[in-house]
N, C-alpha and C positions, 0 to 999 in steps of 0.2 A: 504494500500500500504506500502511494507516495506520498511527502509530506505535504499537507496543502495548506499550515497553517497560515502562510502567506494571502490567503482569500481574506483573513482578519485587518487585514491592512486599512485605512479608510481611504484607499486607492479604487476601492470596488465600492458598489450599491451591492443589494442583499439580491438582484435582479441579477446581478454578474453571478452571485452564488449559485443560485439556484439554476443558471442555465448552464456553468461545470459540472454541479451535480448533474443532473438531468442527462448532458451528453454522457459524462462517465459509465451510468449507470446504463444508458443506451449502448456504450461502444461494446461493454463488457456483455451484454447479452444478445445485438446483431451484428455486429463487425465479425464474419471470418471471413477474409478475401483471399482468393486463388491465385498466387501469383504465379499461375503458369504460363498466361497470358496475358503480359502488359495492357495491351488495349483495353482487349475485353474486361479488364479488372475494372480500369478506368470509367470505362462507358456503363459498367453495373454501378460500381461505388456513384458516379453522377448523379443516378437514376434513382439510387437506393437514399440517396442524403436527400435528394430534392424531395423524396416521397414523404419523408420522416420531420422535414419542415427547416433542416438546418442551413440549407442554402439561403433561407429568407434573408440569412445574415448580410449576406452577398450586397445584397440591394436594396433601393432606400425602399418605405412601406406604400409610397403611391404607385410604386409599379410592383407590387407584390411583397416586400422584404417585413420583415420582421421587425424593423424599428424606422422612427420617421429620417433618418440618416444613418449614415455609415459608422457605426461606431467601432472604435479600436479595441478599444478592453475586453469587448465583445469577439474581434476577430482573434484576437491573443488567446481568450481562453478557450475558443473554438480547437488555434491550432496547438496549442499548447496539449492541449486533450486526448485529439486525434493523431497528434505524433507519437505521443506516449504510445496508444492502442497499435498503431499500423502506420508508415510512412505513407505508404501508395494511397493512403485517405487523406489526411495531411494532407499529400501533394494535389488531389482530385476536388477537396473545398479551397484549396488556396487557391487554384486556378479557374476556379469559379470567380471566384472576388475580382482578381489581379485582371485575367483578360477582359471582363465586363466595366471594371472599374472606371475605367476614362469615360466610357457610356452615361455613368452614374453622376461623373461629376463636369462632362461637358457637352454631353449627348444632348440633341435638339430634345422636344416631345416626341416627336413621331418616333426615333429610334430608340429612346428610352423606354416608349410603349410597345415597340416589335421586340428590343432584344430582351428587355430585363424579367418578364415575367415570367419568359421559357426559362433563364439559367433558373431563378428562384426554384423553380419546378423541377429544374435537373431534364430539362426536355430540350435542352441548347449546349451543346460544349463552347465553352470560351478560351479565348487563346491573346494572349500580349504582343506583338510580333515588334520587336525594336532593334536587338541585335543586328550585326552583319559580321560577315569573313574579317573584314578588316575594323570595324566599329562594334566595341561590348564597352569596354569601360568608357572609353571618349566617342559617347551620343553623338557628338556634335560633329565625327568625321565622316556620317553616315553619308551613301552615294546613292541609295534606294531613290529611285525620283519619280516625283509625277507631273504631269504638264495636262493646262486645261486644254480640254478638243476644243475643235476650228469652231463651234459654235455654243459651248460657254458651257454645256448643261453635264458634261463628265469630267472626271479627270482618268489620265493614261496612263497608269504603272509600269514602269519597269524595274529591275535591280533584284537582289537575293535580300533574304534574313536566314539568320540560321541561328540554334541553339534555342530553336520554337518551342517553349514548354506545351502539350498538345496537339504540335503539328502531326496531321494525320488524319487526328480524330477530330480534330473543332469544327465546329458549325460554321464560325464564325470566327474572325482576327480582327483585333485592333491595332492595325499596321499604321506605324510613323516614320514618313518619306518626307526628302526633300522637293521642297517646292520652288525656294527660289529667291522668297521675299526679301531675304537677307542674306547674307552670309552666317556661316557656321548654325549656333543652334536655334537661331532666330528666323532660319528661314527653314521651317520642320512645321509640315501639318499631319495631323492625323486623321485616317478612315477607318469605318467600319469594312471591311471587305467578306461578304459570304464566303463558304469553303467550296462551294460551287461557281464562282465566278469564271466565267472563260479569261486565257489567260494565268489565270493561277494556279499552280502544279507543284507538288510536291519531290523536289528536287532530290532526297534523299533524307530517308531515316537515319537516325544517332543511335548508336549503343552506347549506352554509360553504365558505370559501375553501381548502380543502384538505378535498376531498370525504372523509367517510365518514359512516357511519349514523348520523342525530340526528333523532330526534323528542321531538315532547310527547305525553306520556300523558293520557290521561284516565282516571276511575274513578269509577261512576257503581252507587251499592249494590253495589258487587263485596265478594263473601264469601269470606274467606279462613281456613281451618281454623283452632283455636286453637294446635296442631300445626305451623304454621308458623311462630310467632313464634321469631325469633330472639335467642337469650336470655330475660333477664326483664322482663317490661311494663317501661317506662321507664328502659331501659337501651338504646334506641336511638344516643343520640348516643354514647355511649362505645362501641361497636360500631361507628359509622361511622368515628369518629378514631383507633381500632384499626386498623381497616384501612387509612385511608390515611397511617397513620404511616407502613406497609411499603411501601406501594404510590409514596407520594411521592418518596423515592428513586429508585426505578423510575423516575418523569419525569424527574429528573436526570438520567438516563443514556439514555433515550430522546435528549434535547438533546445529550447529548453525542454520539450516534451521528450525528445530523445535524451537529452541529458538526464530527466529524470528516470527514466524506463533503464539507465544501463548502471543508476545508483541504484534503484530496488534490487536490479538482478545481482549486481554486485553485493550490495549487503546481506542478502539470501546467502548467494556461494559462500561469503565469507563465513557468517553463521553456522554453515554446515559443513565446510568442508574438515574434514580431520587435517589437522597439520598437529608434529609433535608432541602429541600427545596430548592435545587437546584440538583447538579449530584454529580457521587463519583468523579470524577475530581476533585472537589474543596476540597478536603477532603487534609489538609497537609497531613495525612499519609497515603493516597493513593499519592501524590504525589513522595513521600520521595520512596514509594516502585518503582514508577517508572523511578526516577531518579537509583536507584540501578539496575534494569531489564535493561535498557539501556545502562549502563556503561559495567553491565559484558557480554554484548553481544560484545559490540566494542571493551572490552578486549579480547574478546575471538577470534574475529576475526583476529586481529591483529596478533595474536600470530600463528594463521590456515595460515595465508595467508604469513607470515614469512618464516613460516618450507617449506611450496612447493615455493616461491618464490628463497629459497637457494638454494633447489635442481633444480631448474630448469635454473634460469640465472647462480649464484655461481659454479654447479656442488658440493655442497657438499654432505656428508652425514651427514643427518637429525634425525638420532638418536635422538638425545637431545633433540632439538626443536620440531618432531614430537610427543613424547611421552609429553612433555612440552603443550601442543596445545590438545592434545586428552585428559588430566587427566583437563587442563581448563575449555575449553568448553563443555566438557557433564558437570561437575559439578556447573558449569557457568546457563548453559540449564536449570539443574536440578529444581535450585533453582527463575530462572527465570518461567518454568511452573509453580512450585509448587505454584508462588506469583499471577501468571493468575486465576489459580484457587481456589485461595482465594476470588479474587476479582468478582469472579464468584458467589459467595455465595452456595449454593443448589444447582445449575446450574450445577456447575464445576465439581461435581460429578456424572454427571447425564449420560448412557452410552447415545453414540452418539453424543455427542460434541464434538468439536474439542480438547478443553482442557483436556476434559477427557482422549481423546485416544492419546494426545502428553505425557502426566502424564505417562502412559503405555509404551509408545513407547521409552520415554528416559531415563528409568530405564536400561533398557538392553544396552545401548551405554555404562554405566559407568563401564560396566562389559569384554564385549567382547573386542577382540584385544587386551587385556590386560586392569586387573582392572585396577584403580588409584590405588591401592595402589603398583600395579607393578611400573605403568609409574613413580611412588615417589623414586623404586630402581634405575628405568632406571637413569634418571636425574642425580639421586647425584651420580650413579658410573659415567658417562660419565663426570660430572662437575670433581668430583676428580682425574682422568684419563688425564682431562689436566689442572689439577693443575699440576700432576705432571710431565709431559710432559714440 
C-alpha cells in the first residue's frame, strides 16, 4: 500500500480525495491490460477509461468533461494513480488530455464541439504532433510548413513529425507547422488535422523500450480547412507551451506513480527476503537506500503538486515550477527504480516484473516533454527573467 499521507496536505480539496480514492479502488479491480498488443491495448484502455467516466478529466465540462476547466491537481492524481497501477494507462489518459488539449484551450466552438466530446467518451484517439527529425527540444527550428491555397479557404501541409505519441492509432492530431508570419517561433500555427486526411501517411512506426504507439508522420499537399486553425496564424508556439505548461506537471506525477509502485515492491522484497540470518531490512545499507527512495519521492511530490496547485487556486503561470517538478521527479523516479532493482538482486532484471518494466518505463519520462537538460534552460531563464523584472 503506498503512502498517501501527502493527500492531507491543504494542496488538495476533499474532491481531489475522493477522486484518488475512487480511481485506486477502480484500477485495483478493472485494470488488467494485455500487453501483447500495443495498439490494441491502447485503443481498449481509450474505450475502457472513457466508459468509466475518467477521460471527462481531459476536457472542460461544456463539451463533456468533468469539471468547468482543466484542472491540474486533478490530472496529477489521475496520472499519479494510473502509473502506479499500469504504465500503458498512464500513457493512454495522458494522451487523451495532451493531444486534445490545444483544442480545449484555443479551439474555435465548432471544433471544441466535434473533437472534445468523442475523446471524453474515449470514442476519438488524440495525438500532439510537434516534434520533427531535426526539431524536439528547439520548437522553434521546426520546417513542417503550411501555405494558404490560391483561394484563401485551406491550408497545404507538407514536412514530417516524428516521435508521435499515438501515431497510428489517432483519430485525430494536433499538428504545429510553420506558417511564415514571423521568423522562428512566432511564425508556428497550429491544426487540427483528421487521421484520414488525404495526404497524411504514416511514414513509419517507432519501437521503444517501453512499448507504446510512436510513429512518424508524413504530409505530403495535405489540405486542411482554414476552420481548423487553432487560434490565430502565428500563434502556434504559445498554444503549444500553453498546453504543456498543464500537461508537464502531469509527467511529474506520472514519475511519481512509478516511483511509488517500485518503493512498495521494494519494501515488500526487503521485508521478506532472508539475508543473514534474518531479512534485507535489517541491513543499514538497505536501510540508508530506503531512507533516500523515500525522501526523493516526497521531494518530488511536493514540488508536482506545487506547480498544479498554483495554477489552479493562484491562477499562475507554471512555467518554472512545472519544468522544476518534471526535470525532479523522473530523475527522483529514476534513481528511486534503479535502487528497487538493486534490491531485487537477479530478480530485478528479470523480464516480467514489475521492477523490470518500471526500469523501462521511466527512462523515457526523462526524455519526453522536454529533457532535463531542457527543463535546466527552462528554470534558470524564467528564474533570471525575474530577477530582473
Amino acid at each position: 500500500m503506498s503512502d498517501k499521507t501527502y493527500l492531507d496536505l491543504p494542496l488538495f480539496d476533499d474532491a481531489h480525495r475522493t477522486l484518488e480514492r475512487e480511481l485506486d479502488a477502480w484500477c485495483a479491480q478493472h485494470l488488467h491490460v494485455d500487453h501483447s498488443d500495443t495498439d490494441a491495448a491502447c485503443r481498449a484502455l481509450v474505450r475502457q477509461l472513457g466508459e468509466a467516466g475518467w477521460l471527462r478529466y481531459c476536457v472542460p465540462a461544456a463539451h463533456g468533461g468533468a469539471l468547468p476547466a482543466l484542472d491540474s491537481r486533478s490530472l496529477c492524481l489521475l496520472r499519479e494513480t494510473l502509473a502506479r497501477h499500469d504504465g500503458l494507462a498512464d500513457f493512454a489518459f495522458a494522451m487523451q488530455g495532451l493531444g486534445s488539449g490545444a483544442i480545449s484551450l484555443a479551439g474555435s466552438d465548432a471544433l471544441r464541439a466535434h473533437y472534445l466530446p468523442r475523446v471524453a467518451r474515449g470514442e476519438a484517439i488524440a495525438a500532439f504532433a510537434l516534434s520533427e527529425p531535426e526539431a524536439g527540444s528547439d520548437v522553434a527550428a521546426m520546417q513542417c510548413s503550411a501555405r494558404l491555397s490560391d483561394d484563401g479557404s485551406h491550408y497545404v501541409i507538407d514536412g514530417a513529425k516524428t516521435w508521435i505519441s499515438n501515431g497510428g492509432i489517432a483519430d485525430f492530431y494536433c499538428v504545429f507547422v510553420r506558417t511564415g508570419e514571423a521568423s522562428g517561433a512566432r511564425g508556428i500555427s497550429a491544426f487540427v488535422v483528421d487521421a484520414d486526411t488525404p495526404g497524411l501517411t504514416i511514414a513509419e512506426r517507432i519501437d521503444v523500450m517501453a512499448p507504446h504507439p510512436l510513429a512518424t508522420l508524413r504530409f505530403d499537399d495535405c489540405r486542411v480547412p482554414v476552420g481548423n486553425r487553432l487560434g490565430e496564424a502565428g500563434q502556434g508556439f504559445k498554444v503549444a507551451m500553453m498546453t504543456l505548461d498543464i500537461f508537464r506537471a502531469s509527467v511529474a506525477a506520472a514519475a511519481l506513480g512509478f516511483g511509488r509502485a517500485a518503493l512498495d515492491d521494494a519494501l515488500a522484497r526487503a521485508c521478506a527476503r532472508p539475508m543473514f540470518g534474518g531479512v534485507l531490512a535489517d541491513l543499514q545499507l538497505t536501510q540508508a537506500a530506503i531512507g533516500d527512495m523515500a525522501t526523493a519521492i516526497d521531494a518530488a511530490a511536493l514540488l508536482t503538486y506545487r506547480a498544479a496547485w498554483l495554477r489552479d487556486v493562484k491562477g499562475q503561470r507554471t512555467t518554472r515550477e512545472a519544468a522544476m517538478a518534471k526535470m525532479v521527479a523522473t530523475e527522483n523516479a529514476q534513481q528511486v527504480i534503479d535502487r528497487a532493482v538493486q534490491m531485487f538482486g537477479g530478480l530485478g532484471v528479470k523480464v516480467g516484473t514489475r521492477v523490470e518494466s518500471l526500469y523501462r518505463e521511466i527512462r523515457s519520462l526523462r526524455i519526453y516533454e522536454g529533457a532535463t537538460e531542457v527543463q535546466k534552460l527552462i528554470i534558470a531563464r524564467e528564474t533570471l527573467a525575474g530577477r530582473k523584472a
